[in-house]
C-alpha positions, 0 to 999 in steps of 0.5 A: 592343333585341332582341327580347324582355325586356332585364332577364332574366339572361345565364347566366353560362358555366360554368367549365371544370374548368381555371378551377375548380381554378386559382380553387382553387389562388389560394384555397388559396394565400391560405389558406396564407399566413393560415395562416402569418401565424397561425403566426408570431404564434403563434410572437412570443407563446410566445417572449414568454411564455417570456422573461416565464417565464425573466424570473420565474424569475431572481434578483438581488442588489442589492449591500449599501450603507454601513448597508443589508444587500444585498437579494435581488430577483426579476429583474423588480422594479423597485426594483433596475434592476442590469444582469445578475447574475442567479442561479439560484432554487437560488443564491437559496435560499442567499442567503437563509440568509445573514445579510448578504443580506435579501429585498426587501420590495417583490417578495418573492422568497422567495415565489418560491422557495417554488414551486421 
């Protein structure tokens, strides 16, 4: 053992300016990608909250059946799984006047009509 106390501390050698700034370069660059991770998510979670919108905002016909009239549904009601046909809220509106075509009883498309 040298001469003296073996628990003292070794001072660590500082960096050189080199050191320090590449240190900062690879801490930057983690940054960034935690920083486009977090736009990407942010991206998926406006593009799934704009197809829920879009998705609100459509209509559908379910076409009238031996004694049953035909039945307007929003485009996300469960009861009319119709693949395509989707119509405008403005088209909506018009189907309503039509005494052949009644509301849904169930997702109540009107209601969404109404704030149009």
């Amino acid at each position: 053992m040298p001469d003296g106390d073996s628990s003292k501390a070794q001072p660590t050698p500082a960096l050189s300016p080199l050191e320090k700034n590449r240190a900062l370069e690879e801490w930057l660059r983690w940054q960034l990608g935690q920083v486009q991770n977090r736009i990407r998510d942010l991206k998926a979670q406006e593009e799934q909250h704009r197809l829920q919108q879009t998705q609100v905002s459509r209509w559908k016909v379910q076409p009238q059946r031996s004694e049953s009239p035909a039945l307007l549904h929003r485009a996300d009601c469960s009861l009319y799984e119709g693949e395509g046909g989707f119509i405008s809220g403005e088209d909506a509106v018009v189907a309503l006047t039509m005494p052949e075509i009644e509301p849904c009883e169930e997702c109540r498309p009107e209601t969404g009509l109404a704030q149009e």
